[in-house]
N, C-alpha and C positions, 0 to 999 in steps of 0.2 A: 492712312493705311489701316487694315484691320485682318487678322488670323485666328483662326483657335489652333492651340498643341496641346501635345498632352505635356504634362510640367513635367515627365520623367526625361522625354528624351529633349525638352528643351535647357535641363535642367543641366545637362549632359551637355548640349551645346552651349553654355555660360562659361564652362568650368573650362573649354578649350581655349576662351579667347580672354577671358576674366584677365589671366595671369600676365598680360602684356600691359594691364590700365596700370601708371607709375603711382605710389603711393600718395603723391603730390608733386603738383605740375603748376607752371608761372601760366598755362594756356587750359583754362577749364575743360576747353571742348576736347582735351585728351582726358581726362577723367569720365567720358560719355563711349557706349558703345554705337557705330552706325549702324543702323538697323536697316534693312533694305528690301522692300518684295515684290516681286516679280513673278508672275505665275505659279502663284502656290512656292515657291521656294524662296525663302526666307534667308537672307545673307549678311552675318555679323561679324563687322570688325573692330577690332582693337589696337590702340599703338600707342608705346612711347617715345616715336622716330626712330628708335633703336631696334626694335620689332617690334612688327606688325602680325597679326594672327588674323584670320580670314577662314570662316567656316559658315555652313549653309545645313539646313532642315529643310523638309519637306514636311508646309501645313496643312491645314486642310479652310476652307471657304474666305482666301486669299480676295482683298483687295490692296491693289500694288498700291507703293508709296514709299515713303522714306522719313526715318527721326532718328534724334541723337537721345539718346536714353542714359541717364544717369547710371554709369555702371555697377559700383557697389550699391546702391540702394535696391538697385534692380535685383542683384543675386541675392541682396537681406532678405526680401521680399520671396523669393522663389525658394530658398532653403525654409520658410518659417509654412510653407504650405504644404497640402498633401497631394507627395509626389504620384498617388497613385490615381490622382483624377486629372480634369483637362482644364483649360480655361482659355478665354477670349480677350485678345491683344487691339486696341485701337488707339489709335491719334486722331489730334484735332491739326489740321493743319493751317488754322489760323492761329492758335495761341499754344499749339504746341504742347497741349495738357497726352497725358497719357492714362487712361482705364485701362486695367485690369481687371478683368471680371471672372468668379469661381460661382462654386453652387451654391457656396457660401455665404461669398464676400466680394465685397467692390472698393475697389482701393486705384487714387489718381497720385502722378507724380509729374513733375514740370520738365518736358524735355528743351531740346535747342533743334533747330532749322537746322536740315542736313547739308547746307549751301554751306556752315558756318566749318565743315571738318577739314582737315587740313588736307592738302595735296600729297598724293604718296604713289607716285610715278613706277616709284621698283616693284611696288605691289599689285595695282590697277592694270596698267600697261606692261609688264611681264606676263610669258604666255607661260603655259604647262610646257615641261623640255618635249623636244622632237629631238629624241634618240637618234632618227637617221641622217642629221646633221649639225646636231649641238655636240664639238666636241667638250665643252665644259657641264658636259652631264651624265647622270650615272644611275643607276637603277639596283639600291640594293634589295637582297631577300628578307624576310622576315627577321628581325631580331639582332642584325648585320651591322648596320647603322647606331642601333642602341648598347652595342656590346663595345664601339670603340667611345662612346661615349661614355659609357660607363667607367673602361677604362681607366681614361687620364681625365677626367673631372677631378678627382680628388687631390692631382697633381698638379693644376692649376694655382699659380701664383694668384693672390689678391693682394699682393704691394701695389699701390696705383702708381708708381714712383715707377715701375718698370711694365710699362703697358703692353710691351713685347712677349710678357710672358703672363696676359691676362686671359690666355684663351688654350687652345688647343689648333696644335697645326696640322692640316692635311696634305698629307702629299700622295698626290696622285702619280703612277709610275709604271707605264705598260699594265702589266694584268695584276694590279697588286695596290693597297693603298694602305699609309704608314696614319696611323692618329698618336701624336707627341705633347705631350707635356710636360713641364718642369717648373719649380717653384727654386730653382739653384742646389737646392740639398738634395734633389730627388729627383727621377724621371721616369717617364714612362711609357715605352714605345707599344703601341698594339698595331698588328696588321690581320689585314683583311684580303683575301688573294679569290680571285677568282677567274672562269676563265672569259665570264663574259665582258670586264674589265677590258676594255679596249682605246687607252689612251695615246694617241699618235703624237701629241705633245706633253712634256711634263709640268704639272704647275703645282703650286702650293695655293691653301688659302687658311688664312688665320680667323678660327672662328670661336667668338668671344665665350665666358663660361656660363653664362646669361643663356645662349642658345644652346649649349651643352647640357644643360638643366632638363631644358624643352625634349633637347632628341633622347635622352634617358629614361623616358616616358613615352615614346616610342616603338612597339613592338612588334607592327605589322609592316609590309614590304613598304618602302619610302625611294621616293626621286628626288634626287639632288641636282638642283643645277646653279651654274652662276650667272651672274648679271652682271656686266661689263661696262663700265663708261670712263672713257677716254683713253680707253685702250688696256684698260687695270681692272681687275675683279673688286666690285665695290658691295654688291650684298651675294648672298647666297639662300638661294629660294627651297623649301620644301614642300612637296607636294606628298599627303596621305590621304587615303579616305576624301573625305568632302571637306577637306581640311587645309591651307596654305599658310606656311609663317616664312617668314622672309625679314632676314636680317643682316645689319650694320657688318663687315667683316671687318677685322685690327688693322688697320693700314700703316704696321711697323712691323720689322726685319726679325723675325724669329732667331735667337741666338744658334750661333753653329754647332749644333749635339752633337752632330756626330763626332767633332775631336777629343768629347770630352769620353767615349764610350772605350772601355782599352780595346786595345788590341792582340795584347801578348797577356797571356797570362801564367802566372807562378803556381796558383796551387786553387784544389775543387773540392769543395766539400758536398756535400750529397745527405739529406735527412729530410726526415717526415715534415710537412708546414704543421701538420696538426698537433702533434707534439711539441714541435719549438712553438707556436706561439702561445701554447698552455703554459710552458717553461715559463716563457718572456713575460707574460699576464703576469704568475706569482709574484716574478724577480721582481720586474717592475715596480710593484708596491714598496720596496726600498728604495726605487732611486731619487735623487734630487733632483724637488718641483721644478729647481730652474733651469738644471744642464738635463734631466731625462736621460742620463747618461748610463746604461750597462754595457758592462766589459765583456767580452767575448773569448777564451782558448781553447783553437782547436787542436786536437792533438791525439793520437792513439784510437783512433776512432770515437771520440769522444769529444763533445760540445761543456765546457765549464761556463756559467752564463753568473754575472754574479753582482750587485750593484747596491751604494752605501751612499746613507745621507747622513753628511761628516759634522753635520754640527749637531746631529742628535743621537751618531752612533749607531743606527739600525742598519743592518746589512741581513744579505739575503743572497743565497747561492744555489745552486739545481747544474745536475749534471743528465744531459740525454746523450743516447749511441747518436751517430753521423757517420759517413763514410767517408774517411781520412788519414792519409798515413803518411801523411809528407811532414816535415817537418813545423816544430809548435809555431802557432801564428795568433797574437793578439789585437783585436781591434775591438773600440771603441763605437756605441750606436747611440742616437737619439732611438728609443725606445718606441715612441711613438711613431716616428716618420718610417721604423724601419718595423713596426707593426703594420700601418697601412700600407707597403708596399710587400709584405707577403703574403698579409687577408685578401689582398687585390687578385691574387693566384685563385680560381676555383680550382675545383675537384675535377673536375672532365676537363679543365685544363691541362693535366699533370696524368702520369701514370702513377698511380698508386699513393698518390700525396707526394709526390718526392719531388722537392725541388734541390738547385744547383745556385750552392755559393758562389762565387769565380772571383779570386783575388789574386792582384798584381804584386801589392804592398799595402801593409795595414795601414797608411794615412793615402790610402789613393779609392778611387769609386770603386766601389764592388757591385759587382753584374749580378742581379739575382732571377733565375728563370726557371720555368717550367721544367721537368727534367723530361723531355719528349723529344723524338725525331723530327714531327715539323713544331717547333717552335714559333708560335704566333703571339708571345709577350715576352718584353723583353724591359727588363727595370733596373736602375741604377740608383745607387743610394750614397753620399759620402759619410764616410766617418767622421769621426770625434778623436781629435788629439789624444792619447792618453800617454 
C-alpha cells in the first residue's frame, strides 16, 4: 500500500485511535494499528478486545492495501516531525517493512501481515444505526452525550472487587435518559430528556468508565446504538464524524439506587456552591489526612463549617449566610467526596449559584441539587458518624 497526508490531519487521526492500543498485551499484534486503503481513504483500527476505535482519512495518490504498523513507535515518529508539512506512507508486502518518507527524512520500521489481526465481529460486521427500526438506538445533539458523561465519571467506583459499580448506567425511559453512578459514598444521577427520545421499550446498559473517558471528549452530535447477542446487550457502538468506537458493556446487575435516594424529607438548606466550597477549601486544610472529616451546623440561617486534626491540634472554623431556619442540624462530610459532588454543579446549572441541601437525618444520605425548576442533576452523598 502507499499514501501521502499531510502529518497535521493524520496526526489528528493517530491520536483518535492511539488511546485504545493496551500498554501491554500477551498478543503483539494488539500493540499494532491496522492500516487499511481503499480508494484514497485510509482506515485505522485499534483494540484491546475491550474497545475498539475505528477512524478513516481521506489521502491523496492512494494505492490500496493493508499492514499492521507498530502503534506507539508510529505516533513517536509523527509527534518528532513537522506537523506542518506532508509525507509519503508505503509497504512492502513481502517483508512487511514500512517507509516513511518527508522532504527531509526517510525513516523504515517493521510491520505484521494484516491476515495476522484479530477478529472483531461487533466492530466489522455492525452497521451505522437505522433510526427507522433500531429500537436500541439514539441520536444525541451536540454536547449531550459528553455532558452525562461528564457527569458521573467522577462517581465511578474503581474497587475491582465490585464490577457492578465499574462503569456508568443508562437508562433509557420514553423521552428521557437517567446516566448513574456511585462508588457507595456518593451518587450521581444526570438526565438528559428530550423530545425526540423515543423509546417503546425500557432498557439499561452498563457502560464501563474506560468508555466514559472516551465520550467526555466527545463534543459533537454522537449515535448510540447497541449490539445484541443472545438476546442481551453485549457491546455499545458509537458513531461520530468518520469516527466508530465500540465497546465491552459490564454484564452485571447495577445495585438498586433508587431505594437508597430518600423520599421524605425533614429539613432544606439553600446557599451559594461558590461560597461554601471557598469556606470547605480553607476549613479543609485542618482536617485529618485519614477521616477528611468537617463538621457541619446549620442553623439560624447560617452554615458553621469547622474541622480538627487531633493529634496535632490545628482546627479551623468559617461561618457563611444559608437559607435555614428549621431547627439546628449537624452532619458530618468527607471533605473531599463532598467537594466533588458540589464542583460537579455548574453555573448554567443552577440559578444564581444556589444549590439545595435536603436532609432526612444527620447519619442518613443528603440530596444535593441544583436549586432550579427543571432539575437535570441530581447527587447523593452519605455522611460521616460524628
Amino acid at each position: 500500500m502507499k499514501f501521502t497526508a499531510n502529518l497535521l490531519d493524520f496526526s489528528k487521526l493517530l491520536q483518535k485511535v492511539v488511546p485504545a492500543i493496551p500498554p501491554k498485551s500477551t498478543l503483539p499484534v494488539l500493540e499494532h494499528l491496522k492500516f487499511e486503503l481503499q480508494d484514497n481513504i485510509l482506515t485505522v483500527v485499534a483494540t484491546d478486545q475491550d474497545i475498539s476505535i475505528m477512524s478513516s482519512l481521506e489521502v491523496q495518490d492512494g494505492e490500496n492495501g493493508g499492514i499492521l504498523v507498530p502503534a506507539r513507535k508510529l505516533n513517536d515518529i509523527v509527534k518528532a516531525l513537522d506537523a506542518s508539512s506532508s509525507f509519503t506512507f508505503s509497504s512492502n508486502e513481502e517483508n512487511f517493512d514500512i517507509h516513511i518518507v518527508t522532504a527531509n527524512g526517510n525513516y523504515t520500521i517493521k510491520g505484521l501481515n494484516p491476515e495476522e489481526y484479530i477478529q472483531l465481529p461487533e466492530l466489522f460486521e455492525s452497521e451505522k444505526p437505522d433510526f427507522s427500526n433500531n429500537k436500541f438506538s439514539v441520536s444525541f445533539s451536540e454536547g449531550v452525550l459528553q455532558r452525562l458523561a461528564n457527569k458521573t465519571a467522577f462517581a465511578v467506583s474503581t474497587d475491582e472487587y465490585r464490577p457492578s459499580m465499574n462503569g456508568a448506567l443508562f437508562q433509557f425511559r420514553n423521552n428521557y435518559i437517567y446516566a448513574v453512578a456511585t462508588d457507595s459514598f456518593r451518587l450521581v444521577r444526570a438526565k438528559s430528556e428530550d423530545e425526540s427520545y423515543v423509546f417503546e421499550e425500557e432498557f439499561d446498559v452498563l457502560i464501563p468508565l474506560r468508555m466514559l473517558e472516551f465520550l467526555r471528549k466527545i463534543s459533537t452530535e454522537v449515535k448510540m446504538s447497541m449490539i445484541l447477542g443472545l438476546d442481551k446487550i453485549t457491546h455499545v457502538r458509537i458513531d461520530y464524524d468518520n469516527t466508530v468506537i465500540v465497546s465491552r458493556v459490564i454484564d452485571e446487575k447495577f445495585p438498586p439506587y433508587e431505594s437508597v435516594i430518600p423520599q421524605n424529607i425533614n429539613a432544606v438548606v439553600t446557599l451559594d456552591s461558590k461560597v461554601f466550597l471557598s469556606a470547605l477549601k480553607r476549613v479543609s486544610l485542618f482536617a485529618s489526612n485519614f477521616s477528611k472529616l468537617v463538621r457541619m451546623r446549620f442553623e439560624n440561617n447560617e452554615v458553621t463549617m469547622s474541622a480538627e486534626e487531633e493529634t496535632t491540634g490545628n482546627y479551623g472554623e468559617e461561618k457563611i449566610p444559608c437559607q435555614y431556619s428549621g431547627e439546628k442540624i449537624e452532619v458530618g462530610f468527607n471533605w473531599k467526596n463532598l467537594e466533588e459532588v458540589v464542583a460537579n454543579i455548574d453555573s448554567n446549572e443552577t440559578d444564581n449559584n444556589l444549590i439545595e441541601l435536603q436532609f432526612l437525618e444527620p447519619i442518613k444520605p443528603v440530596l444535593i441539587m441544583p436549586k432550579r425548576e427543571n432539575q437535570m442533576l441530581l447527587s447523593l452523598i452519605m455522611p460521616i458518624r460524628i
